[in-house]
C-alpha positions as CSV (number, residue, x, y, z in Angstrom):
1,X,148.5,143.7,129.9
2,X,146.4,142.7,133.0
3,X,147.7,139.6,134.5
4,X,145.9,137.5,137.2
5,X,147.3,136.2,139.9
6,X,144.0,134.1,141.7
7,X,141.6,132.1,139.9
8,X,138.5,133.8,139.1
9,X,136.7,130.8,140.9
10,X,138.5,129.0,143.3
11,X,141.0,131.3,144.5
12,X,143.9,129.0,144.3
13,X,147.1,130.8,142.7
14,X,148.8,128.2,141.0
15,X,148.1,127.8,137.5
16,X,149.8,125.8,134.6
17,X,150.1,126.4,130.4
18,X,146.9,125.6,128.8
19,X,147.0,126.5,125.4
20,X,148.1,129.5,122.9
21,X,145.7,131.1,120.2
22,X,145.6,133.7,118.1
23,X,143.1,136.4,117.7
24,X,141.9,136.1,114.5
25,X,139.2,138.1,114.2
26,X,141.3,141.7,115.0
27,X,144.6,142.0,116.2
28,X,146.6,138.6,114.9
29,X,148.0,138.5,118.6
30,X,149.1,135.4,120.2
31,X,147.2,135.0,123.6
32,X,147.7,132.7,126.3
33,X,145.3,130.4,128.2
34,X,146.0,128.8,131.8
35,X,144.2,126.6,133.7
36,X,143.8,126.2,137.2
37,X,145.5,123.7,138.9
38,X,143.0,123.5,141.8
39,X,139.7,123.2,140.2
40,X,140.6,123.2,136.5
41,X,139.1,126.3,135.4
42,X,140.9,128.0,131.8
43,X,141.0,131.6,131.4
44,X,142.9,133.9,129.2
45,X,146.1,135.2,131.1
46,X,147.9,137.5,130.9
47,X,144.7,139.9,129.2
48,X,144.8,143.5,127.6
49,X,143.4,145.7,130.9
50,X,140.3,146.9,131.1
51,X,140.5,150.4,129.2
52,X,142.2,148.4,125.4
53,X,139.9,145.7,125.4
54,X,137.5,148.2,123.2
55,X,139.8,147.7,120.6
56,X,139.6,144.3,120.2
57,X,135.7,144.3,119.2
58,X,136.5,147.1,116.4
59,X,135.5,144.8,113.9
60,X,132.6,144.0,110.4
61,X,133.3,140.1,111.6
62,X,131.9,140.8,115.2
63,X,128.8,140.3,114.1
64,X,126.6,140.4,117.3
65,X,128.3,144.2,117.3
66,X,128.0,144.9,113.5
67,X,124.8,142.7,112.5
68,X,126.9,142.5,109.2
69,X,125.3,139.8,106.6
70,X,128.7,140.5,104.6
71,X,129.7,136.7,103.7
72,X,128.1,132.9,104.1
73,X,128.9,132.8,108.0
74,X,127.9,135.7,109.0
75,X,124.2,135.2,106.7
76,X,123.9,132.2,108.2
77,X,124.0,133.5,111.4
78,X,121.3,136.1,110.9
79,X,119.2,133.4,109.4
80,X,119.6,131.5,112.6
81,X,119.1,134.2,114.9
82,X,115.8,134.5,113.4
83,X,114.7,131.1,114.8
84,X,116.5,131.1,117.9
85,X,115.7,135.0,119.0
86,X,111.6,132.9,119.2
87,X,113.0,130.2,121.1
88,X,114.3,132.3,123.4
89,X,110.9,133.9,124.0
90,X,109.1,130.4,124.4
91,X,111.9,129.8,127.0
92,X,111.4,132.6,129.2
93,X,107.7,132.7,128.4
94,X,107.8,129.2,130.0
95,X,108.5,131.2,133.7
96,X,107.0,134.2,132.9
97,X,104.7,135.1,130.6
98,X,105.1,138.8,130.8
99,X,107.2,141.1,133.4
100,X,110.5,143.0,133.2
101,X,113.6,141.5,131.8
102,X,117.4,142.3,131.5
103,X,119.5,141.6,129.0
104,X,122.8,142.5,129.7
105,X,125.5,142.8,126.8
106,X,122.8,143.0,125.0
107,X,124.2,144.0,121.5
108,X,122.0,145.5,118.7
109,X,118.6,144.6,120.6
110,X,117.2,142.2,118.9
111,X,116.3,139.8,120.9
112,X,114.9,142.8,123.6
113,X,113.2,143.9,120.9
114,X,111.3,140.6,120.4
115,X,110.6,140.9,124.2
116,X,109.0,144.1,123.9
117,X,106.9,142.7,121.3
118,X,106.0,140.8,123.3
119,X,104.7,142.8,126.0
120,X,107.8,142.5,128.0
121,X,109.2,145.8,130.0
122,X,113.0,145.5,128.6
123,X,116.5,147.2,130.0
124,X,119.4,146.6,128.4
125,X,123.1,147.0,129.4
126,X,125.9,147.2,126.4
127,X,128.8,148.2,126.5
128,X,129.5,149.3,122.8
129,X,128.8,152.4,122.1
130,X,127.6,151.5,118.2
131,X,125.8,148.7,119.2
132,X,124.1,150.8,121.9
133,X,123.5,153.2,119.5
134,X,121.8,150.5,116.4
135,X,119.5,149.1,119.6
136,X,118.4,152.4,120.8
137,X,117.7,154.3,117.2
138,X,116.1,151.1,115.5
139,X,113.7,149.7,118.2
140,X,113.5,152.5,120.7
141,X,115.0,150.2,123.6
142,X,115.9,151.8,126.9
143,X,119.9,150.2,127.3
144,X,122.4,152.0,129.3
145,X,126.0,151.6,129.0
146,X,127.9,149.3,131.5
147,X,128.0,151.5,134.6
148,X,124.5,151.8,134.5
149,X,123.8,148.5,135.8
150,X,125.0,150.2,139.4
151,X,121.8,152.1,139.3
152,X,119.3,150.0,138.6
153,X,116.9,148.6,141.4
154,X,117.9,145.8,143.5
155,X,115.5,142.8,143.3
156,X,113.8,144.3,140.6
157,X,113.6,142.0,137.4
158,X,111.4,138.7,136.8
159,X,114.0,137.9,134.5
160,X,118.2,138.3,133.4
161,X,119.9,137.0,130.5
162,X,123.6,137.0,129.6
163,X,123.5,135.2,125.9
164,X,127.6,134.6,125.1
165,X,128.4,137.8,127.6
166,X,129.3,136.1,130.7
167,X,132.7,135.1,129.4
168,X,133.4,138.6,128.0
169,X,133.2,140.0,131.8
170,X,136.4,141.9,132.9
171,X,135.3,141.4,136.7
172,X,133.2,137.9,136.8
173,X,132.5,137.7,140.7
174,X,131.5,141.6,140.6
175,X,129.0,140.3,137.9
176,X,127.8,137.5,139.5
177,X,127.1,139.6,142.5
178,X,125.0,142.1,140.2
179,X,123.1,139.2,138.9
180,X,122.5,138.5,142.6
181,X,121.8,141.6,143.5
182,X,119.3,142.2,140.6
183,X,117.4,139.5,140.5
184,X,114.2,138.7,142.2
185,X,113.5,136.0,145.0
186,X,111.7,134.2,142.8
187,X,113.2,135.2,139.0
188,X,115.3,133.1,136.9
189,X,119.2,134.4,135.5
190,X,119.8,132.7,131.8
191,X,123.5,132.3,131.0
192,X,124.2,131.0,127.9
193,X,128.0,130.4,127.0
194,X,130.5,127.8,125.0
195,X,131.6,125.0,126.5
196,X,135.4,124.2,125.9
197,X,134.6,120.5,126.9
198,X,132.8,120.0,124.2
199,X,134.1,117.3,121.0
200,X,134.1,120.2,119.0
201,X,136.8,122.5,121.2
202,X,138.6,119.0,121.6
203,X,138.5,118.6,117.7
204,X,139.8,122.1,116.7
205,X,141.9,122.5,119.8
206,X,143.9,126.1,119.4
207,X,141.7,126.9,116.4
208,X,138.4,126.7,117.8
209,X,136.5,129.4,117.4
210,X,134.9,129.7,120.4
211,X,138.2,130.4,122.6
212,X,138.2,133.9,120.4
213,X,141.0,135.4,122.4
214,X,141.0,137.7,124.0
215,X,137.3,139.0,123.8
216,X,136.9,135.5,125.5
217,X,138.4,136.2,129.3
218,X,136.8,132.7,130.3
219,X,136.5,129.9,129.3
220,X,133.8,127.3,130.9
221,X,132.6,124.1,131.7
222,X,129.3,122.8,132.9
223,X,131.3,122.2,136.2
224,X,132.3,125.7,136.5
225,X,129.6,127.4,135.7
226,X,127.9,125.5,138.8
227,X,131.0,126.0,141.0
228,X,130.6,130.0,140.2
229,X,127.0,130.4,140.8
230,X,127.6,128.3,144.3
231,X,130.3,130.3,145.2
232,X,127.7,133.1,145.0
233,X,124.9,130.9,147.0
234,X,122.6,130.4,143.6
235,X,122.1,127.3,141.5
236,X,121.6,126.1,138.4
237,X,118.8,124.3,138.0
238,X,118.4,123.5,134.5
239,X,120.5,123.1,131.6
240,X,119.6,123.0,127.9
241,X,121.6,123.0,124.5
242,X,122.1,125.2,121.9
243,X,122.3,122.7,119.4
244,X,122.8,125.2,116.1
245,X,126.7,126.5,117.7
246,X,127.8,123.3,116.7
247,X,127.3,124.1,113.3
248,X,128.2,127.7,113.5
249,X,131.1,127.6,115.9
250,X,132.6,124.6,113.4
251,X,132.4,126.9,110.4
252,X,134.3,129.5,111.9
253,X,136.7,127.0,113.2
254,X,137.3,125.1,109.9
255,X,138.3,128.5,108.1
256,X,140.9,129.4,111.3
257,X,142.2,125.6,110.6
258,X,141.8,125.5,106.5
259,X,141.6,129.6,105.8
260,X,138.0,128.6,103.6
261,X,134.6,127.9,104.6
262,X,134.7,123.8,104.5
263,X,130.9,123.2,104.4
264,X,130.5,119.5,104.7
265,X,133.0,119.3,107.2
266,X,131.8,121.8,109.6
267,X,128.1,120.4,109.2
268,X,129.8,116.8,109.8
269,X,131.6,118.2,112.7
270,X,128.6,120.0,114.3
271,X,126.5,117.2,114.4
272,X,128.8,114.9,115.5
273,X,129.6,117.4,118.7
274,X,125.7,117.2,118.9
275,X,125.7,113.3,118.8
276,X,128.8,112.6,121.7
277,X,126.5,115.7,123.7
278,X,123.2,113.8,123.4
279,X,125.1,110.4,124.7
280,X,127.4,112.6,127.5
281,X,124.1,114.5,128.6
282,X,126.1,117.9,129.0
283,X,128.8,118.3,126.4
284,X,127.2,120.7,123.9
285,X,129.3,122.9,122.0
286,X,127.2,126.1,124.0
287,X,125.0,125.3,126.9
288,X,122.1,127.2,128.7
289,X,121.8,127.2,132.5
290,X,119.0,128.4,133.8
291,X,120.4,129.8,137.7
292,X,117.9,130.8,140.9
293,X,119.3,132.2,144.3
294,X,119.5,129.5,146.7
């Protein structure tokens, strides 16, 4: 186990007992989350080093890895994804309408692959050497595996995303620095991650989904998201919701709590998170933020 002794964010080495959770997606390990006592940041701690964490992704119900169907969540996740993978185009057609783009963790490719429908010129960093594999055979993407990203061109794309990857980092301020480094004057960095402030983490507490320990190294606010990104002299300078991981995060969450799939609940629950974010402003259970160098 790798166990940090500074905050990833603040520096500040005094930390206290968040919360305990289980993985229950893998390994049924117990996993312990801290927070800072300086500027309140969580993050899983101690965490399996750098060269097990593999393991803990070997899994049919890590779907963005998989692209199983098997079961009602993980259908009604590629149902979604359908939508969303065309939203996510409008949203980075609304900057650029064309140039070159970089997904990084980017999984199976489907949403690159929607890029280069759409004209887009599309790199792609993962990690996973089967999900690497499923992008490259079944849409012909160019994606590298992690080291890669040291040899790509500084200040060479229009556009970076991180969709649910930035809180799977090992090293965040290396990454943050890449992102930096990467980007162009004038291009726009998409982070998209889940908010553990939001009324659904609150609601499930230990059992919400979106902790997933420890695949989850992080776990973020809308406060430390900007506190990270100013650390490294960019800004966010938009932030937008995700308004369908309510639903989705509270399914998965309800069957860690209940061991079923409580439908009414979790649609209850989701759009109740969605309600207390609309009337908070910035409480959704997964936010956007949309981040340009200062």
């Amino acid at each position: 186990m790798d166990t940090l002794s500074n905050c990833p964010i603040c520096g500040n080495q005094i930390f206290s007992d968040f919360m305990s959770c289980v993985d229950h997606t893998v390994s049924r390990e117990t996993f312990h989350i801290v927070q800072c006592e300086k500027c309140g940041f969580k993050f899983t701690n101690p965490r399996p080093e750098i060269g097990y964490l593999g393991k803990y992704y070997v899994s049919e119900d890590y779907v963005s890895h998989s692209n199983s169907k098997k079961g009602f969540v993980n259908s009604t996740y590629q149902l979604v994804r359908k939508y969303t993978l065309l939203k996510k185009l409008q949203l980075i057609s609304k900057y650029y309408k064309s140039g070159k783009i970089l997904d990084i963790g980017c999984g199976t490719g489907e949403f690159l692959n929607v890029c280069k429908s759409a004209k887009w010129t599309t790199v792609g960093i993962e990690p996973s050497a089967d999900a690497r594999r499923m992008a490259i055979e079944n849409y012909g993407l160019d994606v590298k595996e992690e080291s890669g990203i040291t040899d790509l061109e500084a200040g060479s794309f229009d556009v970076i995303s991180m969709w649910h990857v930035l809180e799977h980092v090992p090293e965040l301020n290396a990454r943050v620095e890449d992102l930096r480094r990467l980007i162009k004057k004038d291009g726009i960095i998409i982070i998209a991650v889940p908010n553990c402030d939001s009324f659904d983490a609150r609601k499930y507490k230990e059992n919400w989904a979106a902790y997933d320990v420890p695949r989850h190294l992080y776990h973020f606010t809308p406060k430390d998201i900007e506190s990270l990104f100013k650390k490294h002299d960019m800004k966010v300078v938009r932030t937008l919701p995700m308004v369908f991981d309510s639903y989705y995060v509270s399914m998965l969450s309800e069957k860690i709590k209940s061991g079923k799939t409580n439908l009414i609940i979790s649609l209850w629950t989701g759009f109740r998170s969605n309600m207390a974010a609309i009337k908070s402003g910035k409480t959704y259970s997964s936010q956007i933020y949309l981040i340009r160098k200062q």
